[in-house]
C-alpha positions as MATLAB code, in Angstrom:
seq = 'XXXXXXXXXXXXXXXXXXXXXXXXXXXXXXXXXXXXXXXXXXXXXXXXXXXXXXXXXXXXXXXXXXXXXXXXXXXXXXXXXXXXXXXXX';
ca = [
     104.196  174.286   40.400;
     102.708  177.093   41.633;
      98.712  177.995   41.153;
      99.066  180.653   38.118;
     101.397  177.763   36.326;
      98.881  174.648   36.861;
      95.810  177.227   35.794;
      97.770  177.556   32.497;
      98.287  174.057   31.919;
      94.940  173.260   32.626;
      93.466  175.987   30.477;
      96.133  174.892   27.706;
      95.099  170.866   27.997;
      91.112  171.733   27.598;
      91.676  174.556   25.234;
      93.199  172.346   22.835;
      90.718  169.365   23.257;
      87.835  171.185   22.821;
      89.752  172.160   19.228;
      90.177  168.796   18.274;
      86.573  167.794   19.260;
      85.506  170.126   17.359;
      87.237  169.951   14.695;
      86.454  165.894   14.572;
      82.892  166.554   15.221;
      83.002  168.699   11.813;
      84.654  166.331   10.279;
      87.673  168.751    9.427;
      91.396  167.484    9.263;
      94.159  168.302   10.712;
      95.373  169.675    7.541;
      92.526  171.108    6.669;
      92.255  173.402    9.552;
      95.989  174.207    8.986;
      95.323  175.353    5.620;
      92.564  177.078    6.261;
      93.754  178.672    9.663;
      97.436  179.879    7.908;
      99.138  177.362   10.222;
     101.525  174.529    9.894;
      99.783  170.834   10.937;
     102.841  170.432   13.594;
     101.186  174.392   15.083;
      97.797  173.226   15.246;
      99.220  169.506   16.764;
     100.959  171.563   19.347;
      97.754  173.732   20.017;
      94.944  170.908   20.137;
      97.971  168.285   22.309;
      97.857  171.288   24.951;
     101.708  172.372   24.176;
     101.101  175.823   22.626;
      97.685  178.479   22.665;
      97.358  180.467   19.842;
      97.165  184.114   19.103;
      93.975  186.254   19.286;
      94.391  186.368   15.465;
      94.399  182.429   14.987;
      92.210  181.763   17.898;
      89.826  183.645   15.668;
      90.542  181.735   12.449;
      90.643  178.341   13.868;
      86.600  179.451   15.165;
      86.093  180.881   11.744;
      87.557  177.755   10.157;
      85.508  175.507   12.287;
      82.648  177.455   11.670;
      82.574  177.967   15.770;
      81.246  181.514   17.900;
      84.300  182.257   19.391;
      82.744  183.731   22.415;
      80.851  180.768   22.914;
      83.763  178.801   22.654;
      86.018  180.401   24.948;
      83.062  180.761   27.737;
      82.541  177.051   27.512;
      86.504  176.451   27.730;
      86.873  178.611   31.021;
      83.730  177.309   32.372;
      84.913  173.543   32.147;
      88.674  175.167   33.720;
      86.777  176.645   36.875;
      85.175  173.518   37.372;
      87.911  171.140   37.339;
      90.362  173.414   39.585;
      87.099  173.904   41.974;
      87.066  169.939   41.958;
      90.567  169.582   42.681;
      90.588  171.827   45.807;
];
């Protein structure tokens, strides 16, 4: 797998943990942020199980949904990436 690939995958995986955290820690359902993100529940499965990454558009209303600073959100995702491929070289 070459670097670019596994940085993806890693990115992907977190991204979409830090959604469901979130979104479990607000005490929102999977439906609910569905509905209120435009999405189907299998879309925002596939996001938050590290399978898919959303667009701009609903990266912005699954933070607006959420009731989450998108900025702050995507710093703290890319933060936790650096740090785990730093650990693993």
């Amino acid at each position: 797998m070459s670097n670019e690939l596994y940085k993806t995958q890693i990115y992907k995986s977190i991204f979409g943990r830090k959604i469901r955290n979130k979104r479990n820690i607000r005490n929102v359902s999977i439906q609910q942020l569905a509905e209120d993100s435009g999405v189907s529940v299998n879309h925002i499965n596939n996001i938050e199980l590290g399978k898919s990454h959303p667009s701009a558009g609903l990266f912005h209303a699954i933070c607006n949904a959420l009731h989450i600073d998108a900025t702050t959100f995507f710093k703290e995702v890319m933060e936790e990436v650096e740090l785990l491929i730093l650990e693993e070289e």
